[in-house]
CHARMM internal coordinates of N, CA and C (Angstrom, degrees):
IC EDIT
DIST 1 N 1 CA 1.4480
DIST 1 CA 1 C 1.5253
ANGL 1 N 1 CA 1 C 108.48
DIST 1 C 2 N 1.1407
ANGL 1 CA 1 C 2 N 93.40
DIHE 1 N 1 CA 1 C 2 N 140.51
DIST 2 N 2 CA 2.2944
ANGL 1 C 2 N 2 CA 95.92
DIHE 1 CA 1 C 2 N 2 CA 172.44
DIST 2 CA 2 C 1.0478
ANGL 2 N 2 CA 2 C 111.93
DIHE 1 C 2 N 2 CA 2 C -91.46
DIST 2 C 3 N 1.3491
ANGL 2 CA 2 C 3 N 105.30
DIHE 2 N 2 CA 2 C 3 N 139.07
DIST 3 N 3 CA 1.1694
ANGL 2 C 3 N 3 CA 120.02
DIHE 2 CA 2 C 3 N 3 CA 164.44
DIST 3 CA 3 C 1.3070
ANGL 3 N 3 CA 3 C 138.49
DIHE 2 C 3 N 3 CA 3 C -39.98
DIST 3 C 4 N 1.5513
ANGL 3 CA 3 C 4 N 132.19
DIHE 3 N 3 CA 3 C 4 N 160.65
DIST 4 N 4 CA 1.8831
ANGL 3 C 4 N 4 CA 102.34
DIHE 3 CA 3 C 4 N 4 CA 167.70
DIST 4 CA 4 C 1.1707
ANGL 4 N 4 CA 4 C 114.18
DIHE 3 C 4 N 4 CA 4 C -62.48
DIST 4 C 5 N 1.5700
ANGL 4 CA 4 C 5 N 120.09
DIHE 4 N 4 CA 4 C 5 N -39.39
DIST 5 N 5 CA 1.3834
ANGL 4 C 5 N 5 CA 133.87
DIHE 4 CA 4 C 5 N 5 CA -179.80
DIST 5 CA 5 C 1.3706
ANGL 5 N 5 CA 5 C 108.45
DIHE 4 C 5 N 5 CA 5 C -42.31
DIST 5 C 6 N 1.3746
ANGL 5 CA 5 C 6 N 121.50
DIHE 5 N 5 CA 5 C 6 N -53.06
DIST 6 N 6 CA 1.2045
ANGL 5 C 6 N 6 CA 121.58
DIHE 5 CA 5 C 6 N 6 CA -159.19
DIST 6 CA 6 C 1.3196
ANGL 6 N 6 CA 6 C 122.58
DIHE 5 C 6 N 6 CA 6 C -76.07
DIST 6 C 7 N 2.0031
ANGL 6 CA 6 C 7 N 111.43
DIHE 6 N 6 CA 6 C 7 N -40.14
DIST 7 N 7 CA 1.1802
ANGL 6 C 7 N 7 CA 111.16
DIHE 6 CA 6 C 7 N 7 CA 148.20
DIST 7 CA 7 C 1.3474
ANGL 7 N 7 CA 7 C 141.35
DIHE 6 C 7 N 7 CA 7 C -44.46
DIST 7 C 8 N 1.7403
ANGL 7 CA 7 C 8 N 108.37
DIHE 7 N 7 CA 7 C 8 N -50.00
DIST 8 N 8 CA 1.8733
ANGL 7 C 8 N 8 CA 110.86
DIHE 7 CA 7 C 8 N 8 CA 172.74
DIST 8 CA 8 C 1.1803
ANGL 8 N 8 CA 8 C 101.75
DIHE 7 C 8 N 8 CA 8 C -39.93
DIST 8 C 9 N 1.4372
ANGL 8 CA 8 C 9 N 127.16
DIHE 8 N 8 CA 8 C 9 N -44.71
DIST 9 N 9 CA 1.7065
ANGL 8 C 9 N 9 CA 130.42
DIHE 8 CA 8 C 9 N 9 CA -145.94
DIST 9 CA 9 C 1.2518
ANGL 9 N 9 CA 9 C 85.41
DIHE 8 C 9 N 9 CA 9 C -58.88
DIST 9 C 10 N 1.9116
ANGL 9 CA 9 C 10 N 121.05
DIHE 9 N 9 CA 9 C 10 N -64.29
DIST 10 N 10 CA 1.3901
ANGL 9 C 10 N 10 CA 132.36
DIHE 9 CA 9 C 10 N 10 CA -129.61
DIST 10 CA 10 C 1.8476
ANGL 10 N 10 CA 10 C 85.68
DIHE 9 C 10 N 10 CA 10 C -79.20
DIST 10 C 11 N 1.2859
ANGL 10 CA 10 C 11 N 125.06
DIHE 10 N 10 CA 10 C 11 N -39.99
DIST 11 N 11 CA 1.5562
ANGL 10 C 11 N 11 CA 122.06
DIHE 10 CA 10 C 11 N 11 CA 170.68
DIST 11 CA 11 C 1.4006
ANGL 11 N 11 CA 11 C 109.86
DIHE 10 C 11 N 11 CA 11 C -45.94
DIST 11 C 12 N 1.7476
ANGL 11 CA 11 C 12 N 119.40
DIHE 11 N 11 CA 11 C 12 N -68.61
DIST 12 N 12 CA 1.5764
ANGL 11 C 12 N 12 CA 118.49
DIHE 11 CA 11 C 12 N 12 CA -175.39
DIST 12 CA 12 C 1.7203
ANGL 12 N 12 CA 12 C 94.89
DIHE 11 C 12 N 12 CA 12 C -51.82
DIST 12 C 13 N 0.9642
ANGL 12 CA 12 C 13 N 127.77
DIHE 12 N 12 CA 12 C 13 N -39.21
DIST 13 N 13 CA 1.7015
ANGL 12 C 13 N 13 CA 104.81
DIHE 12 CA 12 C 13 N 13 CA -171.34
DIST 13 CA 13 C 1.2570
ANGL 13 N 13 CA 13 C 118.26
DIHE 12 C 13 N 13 CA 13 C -66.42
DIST 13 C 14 N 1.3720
ANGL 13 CA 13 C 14 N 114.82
DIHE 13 N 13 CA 13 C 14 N -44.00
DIST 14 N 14 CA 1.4612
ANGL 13 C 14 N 14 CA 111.71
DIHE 13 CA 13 C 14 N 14 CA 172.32
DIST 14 CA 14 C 0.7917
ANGL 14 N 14 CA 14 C 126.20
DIHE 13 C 14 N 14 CA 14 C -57.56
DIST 14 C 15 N 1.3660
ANGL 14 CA 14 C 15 N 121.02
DIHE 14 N 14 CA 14 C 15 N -28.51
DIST 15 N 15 CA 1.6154
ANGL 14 C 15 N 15 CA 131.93
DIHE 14 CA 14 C 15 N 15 CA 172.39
DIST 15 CA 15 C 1.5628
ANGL 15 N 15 CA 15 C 126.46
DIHE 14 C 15 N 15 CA 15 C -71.48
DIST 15 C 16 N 1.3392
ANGL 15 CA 15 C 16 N 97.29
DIHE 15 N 15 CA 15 C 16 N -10.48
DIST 16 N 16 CA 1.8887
ANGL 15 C 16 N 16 CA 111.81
DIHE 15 CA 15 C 16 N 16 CA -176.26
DIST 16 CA 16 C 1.3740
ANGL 16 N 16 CA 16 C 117.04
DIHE 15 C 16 N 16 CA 16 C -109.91
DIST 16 C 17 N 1.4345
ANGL 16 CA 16 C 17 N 122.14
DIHE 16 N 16 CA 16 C 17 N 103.66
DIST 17 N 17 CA 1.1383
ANGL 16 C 17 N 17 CA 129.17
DIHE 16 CA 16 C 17 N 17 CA 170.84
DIST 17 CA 17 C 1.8778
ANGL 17 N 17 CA 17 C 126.17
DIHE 16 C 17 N 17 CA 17 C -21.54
DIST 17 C 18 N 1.6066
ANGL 17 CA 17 C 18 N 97.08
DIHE 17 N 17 CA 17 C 18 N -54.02
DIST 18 N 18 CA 1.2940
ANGL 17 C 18 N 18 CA 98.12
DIHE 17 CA 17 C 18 N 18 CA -178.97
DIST 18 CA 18 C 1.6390
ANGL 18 N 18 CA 18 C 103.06
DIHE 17 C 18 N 18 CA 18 C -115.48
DIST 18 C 19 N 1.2332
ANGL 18 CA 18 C 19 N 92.56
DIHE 18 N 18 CA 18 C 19 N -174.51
DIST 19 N 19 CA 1.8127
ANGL 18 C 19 N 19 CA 104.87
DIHE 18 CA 18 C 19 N 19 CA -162.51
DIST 19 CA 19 C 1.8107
ANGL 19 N 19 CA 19 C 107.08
DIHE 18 C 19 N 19 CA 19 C -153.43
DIST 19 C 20 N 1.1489
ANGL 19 CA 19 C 20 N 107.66
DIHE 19 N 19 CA 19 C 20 N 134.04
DIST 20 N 20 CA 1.5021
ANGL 19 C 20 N 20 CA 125.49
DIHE 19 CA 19 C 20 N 20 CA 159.28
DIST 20 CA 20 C 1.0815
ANGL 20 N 20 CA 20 C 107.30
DIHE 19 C 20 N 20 CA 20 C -69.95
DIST 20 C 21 N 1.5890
ANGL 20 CA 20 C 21 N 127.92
DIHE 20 N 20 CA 20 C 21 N 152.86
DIST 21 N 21 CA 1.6426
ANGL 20 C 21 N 21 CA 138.49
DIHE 20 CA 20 C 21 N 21 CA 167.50
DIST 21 CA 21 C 1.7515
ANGL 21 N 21 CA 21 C 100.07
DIHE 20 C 21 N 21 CA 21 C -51.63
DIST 21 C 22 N 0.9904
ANGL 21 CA 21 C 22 N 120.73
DIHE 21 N 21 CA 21 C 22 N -71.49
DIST 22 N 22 CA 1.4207
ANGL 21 C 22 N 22 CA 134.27
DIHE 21 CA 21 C 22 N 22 CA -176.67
DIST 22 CA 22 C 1.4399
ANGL 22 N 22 CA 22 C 107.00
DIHE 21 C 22 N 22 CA 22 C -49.15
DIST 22 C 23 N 1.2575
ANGL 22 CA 22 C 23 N 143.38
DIHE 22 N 22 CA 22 C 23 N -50.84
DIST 23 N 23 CA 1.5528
ANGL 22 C 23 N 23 CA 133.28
DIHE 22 CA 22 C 23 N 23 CA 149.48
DIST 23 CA 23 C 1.0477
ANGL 23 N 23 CA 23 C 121.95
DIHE 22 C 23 N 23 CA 23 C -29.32
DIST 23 C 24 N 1.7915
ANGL 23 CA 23 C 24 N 116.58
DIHE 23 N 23 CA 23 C 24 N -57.49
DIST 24 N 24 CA 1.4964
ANGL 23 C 24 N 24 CA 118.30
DIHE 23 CA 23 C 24 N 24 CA 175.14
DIST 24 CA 24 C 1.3215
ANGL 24 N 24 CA 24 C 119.53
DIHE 23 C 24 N 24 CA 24 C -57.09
DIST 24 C 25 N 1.1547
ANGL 24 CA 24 C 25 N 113.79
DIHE 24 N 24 CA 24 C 25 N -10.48
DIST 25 N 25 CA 1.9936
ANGL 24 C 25 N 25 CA 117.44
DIHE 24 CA 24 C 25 N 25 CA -168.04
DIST 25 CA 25 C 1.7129
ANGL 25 N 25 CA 25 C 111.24
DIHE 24 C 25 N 25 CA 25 C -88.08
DIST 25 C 26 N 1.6825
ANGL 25 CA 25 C 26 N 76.25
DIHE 25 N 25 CA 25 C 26 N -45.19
DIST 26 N 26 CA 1.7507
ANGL 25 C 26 N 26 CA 92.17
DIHE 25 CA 25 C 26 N 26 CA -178.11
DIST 26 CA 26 C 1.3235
ANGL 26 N 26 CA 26 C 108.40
DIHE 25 C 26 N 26 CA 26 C -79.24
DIST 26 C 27 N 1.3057
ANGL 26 CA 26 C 27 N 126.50
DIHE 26 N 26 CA 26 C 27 N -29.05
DIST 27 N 27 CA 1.3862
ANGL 26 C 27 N 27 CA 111.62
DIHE 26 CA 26 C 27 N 27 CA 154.39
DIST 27 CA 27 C 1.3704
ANGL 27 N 27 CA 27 C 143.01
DIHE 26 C 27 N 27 CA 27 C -41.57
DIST 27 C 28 N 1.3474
ANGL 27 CA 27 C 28 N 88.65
DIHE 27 N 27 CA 27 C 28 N -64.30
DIST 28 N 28 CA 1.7280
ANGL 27 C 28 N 28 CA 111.23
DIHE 27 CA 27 C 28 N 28 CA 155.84
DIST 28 CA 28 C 1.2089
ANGL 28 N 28 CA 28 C 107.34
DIHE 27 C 28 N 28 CA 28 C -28.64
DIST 28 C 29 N 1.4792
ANGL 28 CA 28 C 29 N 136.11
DIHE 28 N 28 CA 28 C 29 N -61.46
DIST 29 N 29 CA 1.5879
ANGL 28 C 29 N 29 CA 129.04
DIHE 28 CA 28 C 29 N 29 CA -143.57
DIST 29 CA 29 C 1.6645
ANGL 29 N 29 CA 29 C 77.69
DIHE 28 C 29 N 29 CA 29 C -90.82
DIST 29 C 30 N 1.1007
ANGL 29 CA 29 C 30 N 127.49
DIHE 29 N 29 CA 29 C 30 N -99.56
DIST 30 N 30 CA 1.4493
ANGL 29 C 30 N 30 CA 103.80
DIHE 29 CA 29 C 30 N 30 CA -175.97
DIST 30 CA 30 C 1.1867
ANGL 30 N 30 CA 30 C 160.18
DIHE 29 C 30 N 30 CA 30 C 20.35
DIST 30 C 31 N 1.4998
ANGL 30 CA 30 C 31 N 102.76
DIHE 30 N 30 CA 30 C 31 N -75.17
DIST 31 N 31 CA 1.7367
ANGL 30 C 31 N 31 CA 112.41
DIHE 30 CA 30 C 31 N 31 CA 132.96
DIST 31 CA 31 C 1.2809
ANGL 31 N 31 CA 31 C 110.88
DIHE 30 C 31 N 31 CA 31 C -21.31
DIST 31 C 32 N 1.1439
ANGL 31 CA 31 C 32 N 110.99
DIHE 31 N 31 CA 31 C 32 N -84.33
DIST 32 N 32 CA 1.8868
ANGL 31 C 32 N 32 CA 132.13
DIHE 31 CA 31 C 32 N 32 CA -156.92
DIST 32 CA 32 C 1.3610
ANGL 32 N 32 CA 32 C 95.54
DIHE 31 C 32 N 32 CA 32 C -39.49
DIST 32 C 33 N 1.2591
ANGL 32 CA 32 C 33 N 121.43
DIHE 32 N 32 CA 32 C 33 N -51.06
DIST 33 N 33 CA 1.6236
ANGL 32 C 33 N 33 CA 140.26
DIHE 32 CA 32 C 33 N 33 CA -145.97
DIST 33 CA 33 C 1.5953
ANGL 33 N 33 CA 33 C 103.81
DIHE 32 C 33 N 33 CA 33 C -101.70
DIST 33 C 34 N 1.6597
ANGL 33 CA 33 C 34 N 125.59
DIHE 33 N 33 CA 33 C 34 N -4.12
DIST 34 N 34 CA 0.7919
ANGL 33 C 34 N 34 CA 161.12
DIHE 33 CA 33 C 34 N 34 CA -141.16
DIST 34 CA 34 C 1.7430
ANGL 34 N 34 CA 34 C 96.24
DIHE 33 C 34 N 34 CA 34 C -115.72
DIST 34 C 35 N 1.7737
ANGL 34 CA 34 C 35 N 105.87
DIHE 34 N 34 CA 34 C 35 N -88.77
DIST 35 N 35 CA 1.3047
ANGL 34 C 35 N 35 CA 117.71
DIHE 34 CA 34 C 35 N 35 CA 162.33
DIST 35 CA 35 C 1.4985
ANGL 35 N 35 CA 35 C 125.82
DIHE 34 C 35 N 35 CA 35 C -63.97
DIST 35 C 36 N 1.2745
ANGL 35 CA 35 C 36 N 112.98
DIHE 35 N 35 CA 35 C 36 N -29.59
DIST 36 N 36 CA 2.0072
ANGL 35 C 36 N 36 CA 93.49
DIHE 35 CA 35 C 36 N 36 CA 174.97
DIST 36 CA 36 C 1.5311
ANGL 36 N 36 CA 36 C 92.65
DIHE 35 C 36 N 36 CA 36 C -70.16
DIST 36 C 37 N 1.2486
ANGL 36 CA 36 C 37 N 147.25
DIHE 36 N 36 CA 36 C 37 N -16.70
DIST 37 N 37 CA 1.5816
ANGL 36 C 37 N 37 CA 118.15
DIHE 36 CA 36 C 37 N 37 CA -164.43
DIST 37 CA 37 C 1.5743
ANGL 37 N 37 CA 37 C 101.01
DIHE 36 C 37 N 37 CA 37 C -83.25
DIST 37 C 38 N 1.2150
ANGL 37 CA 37 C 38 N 113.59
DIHE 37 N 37 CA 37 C 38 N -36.33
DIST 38 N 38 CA 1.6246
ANGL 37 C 38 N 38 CA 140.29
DIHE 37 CA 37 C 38 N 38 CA 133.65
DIST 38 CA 38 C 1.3569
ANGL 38 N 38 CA 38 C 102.72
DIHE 37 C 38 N 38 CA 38 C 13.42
DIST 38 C 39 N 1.3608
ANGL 38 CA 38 C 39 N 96.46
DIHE 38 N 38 CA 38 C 39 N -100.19
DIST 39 N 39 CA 1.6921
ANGL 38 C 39 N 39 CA 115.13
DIHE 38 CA 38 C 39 N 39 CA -168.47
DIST 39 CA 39 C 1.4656
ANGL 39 N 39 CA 39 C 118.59
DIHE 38 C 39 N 39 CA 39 C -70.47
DIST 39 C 40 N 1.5266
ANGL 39 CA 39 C 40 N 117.43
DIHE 39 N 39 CA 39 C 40 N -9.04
DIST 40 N 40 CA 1.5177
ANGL 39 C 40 N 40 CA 129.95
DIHE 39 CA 39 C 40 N 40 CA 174.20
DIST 40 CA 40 C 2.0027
ANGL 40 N 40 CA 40 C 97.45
DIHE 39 C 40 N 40 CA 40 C -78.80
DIST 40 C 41 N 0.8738
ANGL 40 CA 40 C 41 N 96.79
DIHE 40 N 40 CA 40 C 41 N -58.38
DIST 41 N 41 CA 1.5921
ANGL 40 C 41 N 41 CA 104.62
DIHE 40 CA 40 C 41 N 41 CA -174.41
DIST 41 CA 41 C 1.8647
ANGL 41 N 41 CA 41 C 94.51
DIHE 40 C 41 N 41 CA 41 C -40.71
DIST 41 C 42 N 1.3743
ANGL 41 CA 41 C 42 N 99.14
DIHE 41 N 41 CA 41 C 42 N -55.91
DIST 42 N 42 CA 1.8983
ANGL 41 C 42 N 42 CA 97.40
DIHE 41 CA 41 C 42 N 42 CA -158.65
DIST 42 CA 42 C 1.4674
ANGL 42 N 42 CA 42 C 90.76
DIHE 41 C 42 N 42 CA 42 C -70.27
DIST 42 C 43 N 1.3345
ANGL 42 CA 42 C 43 N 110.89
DIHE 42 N 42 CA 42 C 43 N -55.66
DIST 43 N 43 CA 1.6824
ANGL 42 C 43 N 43 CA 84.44
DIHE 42 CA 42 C 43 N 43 CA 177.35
DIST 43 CA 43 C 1.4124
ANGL 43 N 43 CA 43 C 141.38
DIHE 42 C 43 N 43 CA 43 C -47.28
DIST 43 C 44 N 1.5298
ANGL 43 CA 43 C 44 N 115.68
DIHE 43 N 43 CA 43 C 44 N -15.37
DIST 44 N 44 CA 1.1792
ANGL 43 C 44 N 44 CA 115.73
DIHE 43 CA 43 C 44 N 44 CA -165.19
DIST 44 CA 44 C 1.3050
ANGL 44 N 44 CA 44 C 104.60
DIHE 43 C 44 N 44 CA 44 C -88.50
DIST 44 C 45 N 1.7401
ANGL 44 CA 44 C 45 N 115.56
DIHE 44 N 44 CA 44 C 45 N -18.80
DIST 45 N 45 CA 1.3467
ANGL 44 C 45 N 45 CA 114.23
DIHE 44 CA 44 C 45 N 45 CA 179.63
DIST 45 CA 45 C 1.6633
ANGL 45 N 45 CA 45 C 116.97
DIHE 44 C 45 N 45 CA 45 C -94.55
DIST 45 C 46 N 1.3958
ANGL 45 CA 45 C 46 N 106.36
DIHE 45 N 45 CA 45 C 46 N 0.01
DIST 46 N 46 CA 1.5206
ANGL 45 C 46 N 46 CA 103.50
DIHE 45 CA 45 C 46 N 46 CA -171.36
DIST 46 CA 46 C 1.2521
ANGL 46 N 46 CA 46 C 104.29
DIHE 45 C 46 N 46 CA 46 C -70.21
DIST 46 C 47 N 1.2235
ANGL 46 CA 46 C 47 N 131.15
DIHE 46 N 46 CA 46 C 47 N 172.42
DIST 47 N 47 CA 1.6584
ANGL 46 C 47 N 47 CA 144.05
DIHE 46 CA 46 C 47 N 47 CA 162.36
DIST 47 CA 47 C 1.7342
ANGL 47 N 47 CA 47 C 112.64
DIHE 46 C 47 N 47 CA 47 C -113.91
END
COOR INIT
IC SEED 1 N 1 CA 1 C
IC BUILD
């Protein structure tokens, strides 16, 4: 699960035209960490 922190971040990024290398990274993992909790959830409900 994300954090609040982690979400505001992923909001202020979307919201900001430009980006640092290091924003883009930590974004990235986010995402990532974002969708596997994602795909754990659907799996847990499939049959």
């Amino acid at each position: 699960m994300l954090t609040q922190k982690e979400l505001n971040f992923i909001i202020a990024f979307k919201q900001t035209q430009f980006h640092r290398f290091r924003e883009i990274e930590t974004f990235a993992k986010l995402c990532k960490k974002l969708s596997k909790q994602k795909s754990q959830t659907d799996n847990s409900k499939s049959f």
